[in-house]
N, C-alpha and C positions, 0 to 999 in steps of 0.2 A: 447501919454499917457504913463507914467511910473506905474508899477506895483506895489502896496502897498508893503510897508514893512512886516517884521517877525511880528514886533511888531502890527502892524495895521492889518496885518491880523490876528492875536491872539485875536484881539478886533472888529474885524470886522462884514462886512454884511451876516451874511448867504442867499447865494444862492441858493443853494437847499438843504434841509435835506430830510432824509428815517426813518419811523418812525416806528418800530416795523418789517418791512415785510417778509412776508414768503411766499414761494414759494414751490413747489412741484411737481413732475411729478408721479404721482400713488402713491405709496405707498414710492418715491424716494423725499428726503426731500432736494431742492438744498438749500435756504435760509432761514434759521429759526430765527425768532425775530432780525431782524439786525436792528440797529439805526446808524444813525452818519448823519455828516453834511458837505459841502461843503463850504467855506466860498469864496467870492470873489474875484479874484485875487491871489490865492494860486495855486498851484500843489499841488493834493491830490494823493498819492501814494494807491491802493488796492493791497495787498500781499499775499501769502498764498499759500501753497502746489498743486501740481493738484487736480482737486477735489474739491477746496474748495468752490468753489461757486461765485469766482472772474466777471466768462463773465455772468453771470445770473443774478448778479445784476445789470449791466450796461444793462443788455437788459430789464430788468426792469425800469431803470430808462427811457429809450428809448422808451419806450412802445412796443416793443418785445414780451414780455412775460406780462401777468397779476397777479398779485400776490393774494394768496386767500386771505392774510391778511396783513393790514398795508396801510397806508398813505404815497405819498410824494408829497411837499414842494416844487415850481419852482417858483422859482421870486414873493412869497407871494401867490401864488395859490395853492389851495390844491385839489390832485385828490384823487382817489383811482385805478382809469384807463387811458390809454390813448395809445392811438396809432401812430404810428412810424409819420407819417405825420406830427399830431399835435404838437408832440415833437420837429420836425426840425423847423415847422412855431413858435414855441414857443422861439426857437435860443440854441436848443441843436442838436450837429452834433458828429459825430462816425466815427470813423477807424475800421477795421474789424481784429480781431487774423490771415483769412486768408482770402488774397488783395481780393476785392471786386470791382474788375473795369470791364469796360467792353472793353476786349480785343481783338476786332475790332478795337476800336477809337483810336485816336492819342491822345497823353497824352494831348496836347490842349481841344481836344473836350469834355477828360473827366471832366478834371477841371472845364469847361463851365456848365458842367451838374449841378453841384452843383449851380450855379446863375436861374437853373430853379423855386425856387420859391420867387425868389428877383421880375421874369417878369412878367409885368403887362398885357401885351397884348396878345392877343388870339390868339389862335393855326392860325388860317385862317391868322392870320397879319405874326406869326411869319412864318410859311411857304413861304409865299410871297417874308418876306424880303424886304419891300418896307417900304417908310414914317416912319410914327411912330414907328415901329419896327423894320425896319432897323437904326436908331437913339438907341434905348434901347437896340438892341444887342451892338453896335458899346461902348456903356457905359461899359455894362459888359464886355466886352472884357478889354477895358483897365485893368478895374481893377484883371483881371486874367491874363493877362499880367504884372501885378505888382506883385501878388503872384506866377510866374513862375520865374522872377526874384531874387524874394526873398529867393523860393527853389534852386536856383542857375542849373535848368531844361531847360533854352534855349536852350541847344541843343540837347533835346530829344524831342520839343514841336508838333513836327510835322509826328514822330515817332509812329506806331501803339503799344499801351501798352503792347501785347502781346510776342513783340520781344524783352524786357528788362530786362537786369537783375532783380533781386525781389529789391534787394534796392532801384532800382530809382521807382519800382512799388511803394512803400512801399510810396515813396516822391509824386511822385503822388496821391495816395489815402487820403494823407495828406493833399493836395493842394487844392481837388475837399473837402473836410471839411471844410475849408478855406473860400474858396469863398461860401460859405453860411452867412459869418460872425457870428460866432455860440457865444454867450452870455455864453456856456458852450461847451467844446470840448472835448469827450472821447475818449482816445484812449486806444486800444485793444492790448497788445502787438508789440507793436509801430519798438520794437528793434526786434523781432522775427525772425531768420534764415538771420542777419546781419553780416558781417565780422568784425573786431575792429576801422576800419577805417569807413565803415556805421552807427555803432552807433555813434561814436563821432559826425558826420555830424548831426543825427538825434538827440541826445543831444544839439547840440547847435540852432537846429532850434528851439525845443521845449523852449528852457531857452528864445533864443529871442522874442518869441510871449507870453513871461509869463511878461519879465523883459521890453519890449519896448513899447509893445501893450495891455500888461494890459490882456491878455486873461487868462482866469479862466480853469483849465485844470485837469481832472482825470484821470490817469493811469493804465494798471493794466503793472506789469514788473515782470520779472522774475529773473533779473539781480540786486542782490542786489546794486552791486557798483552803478550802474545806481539811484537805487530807493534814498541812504540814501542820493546821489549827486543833485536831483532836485530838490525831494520833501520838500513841507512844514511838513508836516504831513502825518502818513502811519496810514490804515486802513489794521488789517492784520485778515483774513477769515482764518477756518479751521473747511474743512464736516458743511457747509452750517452756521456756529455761528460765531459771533464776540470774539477775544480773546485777541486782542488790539488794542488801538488807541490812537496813539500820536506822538510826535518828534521822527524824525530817530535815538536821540540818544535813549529817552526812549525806543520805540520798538525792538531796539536790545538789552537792556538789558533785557527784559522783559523776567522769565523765562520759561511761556507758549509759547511764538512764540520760543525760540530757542527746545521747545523740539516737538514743530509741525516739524523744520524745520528738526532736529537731528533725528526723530521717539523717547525720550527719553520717557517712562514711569516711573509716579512716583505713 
């Protein structure tokens, strides 16, 4: 599957839109009236100073957090709640700002984890390991063996996560996203505490699962170069309000986001 164009995503399927919502921790206003929309087969860039309310929306859209006001939009369903579960069986999957694995397991087992609610069969079968669920593990497996391949990770698969550098953690946590096969895939500071040689790596995995697989992808990045180079369009947050949204060239011209980014008062 090849991933839409510029053009057809410009005219395309909205996948998920956010419509109004705001969010709040006491008297602490993280997201106030934010809209925008996700359209299918895009990279969608979120931008914005610390503080601005970047990981709060995505754990909003995840069912994380609940938001006191506002709607959103998932494959023509409209909630106003939902929780982390329903989201992933819904085919939205997350990267964490900081790696979210479980560093016992072998980077094998973690990716595996992610195919836990692909399985069909009950816990009593899967313990067993016998019959029919020795057949349904032996499927998943392949196919995480396919996406360990494609992170170019075979020789860390059998390696406890914990003994790795953070970059191939970072490949990892990607991977176990992955095998979920997510219809929507956020990622959280994706590039975060990378070398210049990790991001490239991590740049071109993300371009390949946009431009060969067609996957539909939200970011938030901190690294402009990175953001104006993938994305179709930036969504850029500043203290919890929207203050642009549009092409990486627009948004860099925009003279509210450079003076979010400058501190510039006018």
């Amino acid at each position: 599957m090849r991933a839409p164009t510029k053009q057809q995503i410009a005219a395309g399927e909205v996948l998920l839109s956010v419509d109004d919502v705001s969010l709040a921790f006491g008297g602490v206003k993280a997201v106030s009236g934010v809209s925008f929309d996700i359209r299918k087969g895009e990279i969608r860039a979120i931008i914005g100073p610390n503080g601005a309310g970047k990981t709060s929306m995505l754990n909003v859209i995840n069912g994380f957090y609940q938001p006191q006001r506002g709607r959103i939009t998932f494959k023509g369903q409209t909630r106003s709640r939902m929780r982390p579960y329903e989201a992933a069986l819904g085919g939205i999957a997350r990267t964490f700002q900081n790696v979210a694995l479980f560093k016992g397991m072998t980077a094998l087992d973690n990716i595996m984890a992610g195919r836990s609610l692909k399985m069909r069969r009950g816990f009593f079968w899967q313990v067993l390991r016998v019959g029919p669920a020795l057949s349904e593990e032996m499927e998943h497996r392949l196919l995480v063996e396919q996406i360990i391949d494609f992170l170019k990770i075979q020789h860390i698969r059998k390696i406890p996560v914990g003994k790795l550098p953070y970059g191939l953690q970072k490949r990892v946590e990607l991977g176990r996203a992955l095998a979920m096969e997510p219809d929507l895939l956020l990622l959280d500071e994706p590039m975060a505490g990378m070398n210049i040689e990790e991001k490239e790596d991590m740049c071109r995995y993300i371009l390949d699962l946009n431009e060969h697989f067609g996957t539909t992808i939200a970011l938030i990045e901190h690294d402009m170069g990175v953001v104006m180079d993938l994305s179709n369009r930036v969504l850029v947050l500043d203290h919890g309000v929207k203050i642009a949204d549009g092409t990486p060239a627009e948004v860099q011209a925009d003279r509210a986001v450079i003076d979010a980014y400058l501190g510039v008062s006018h």
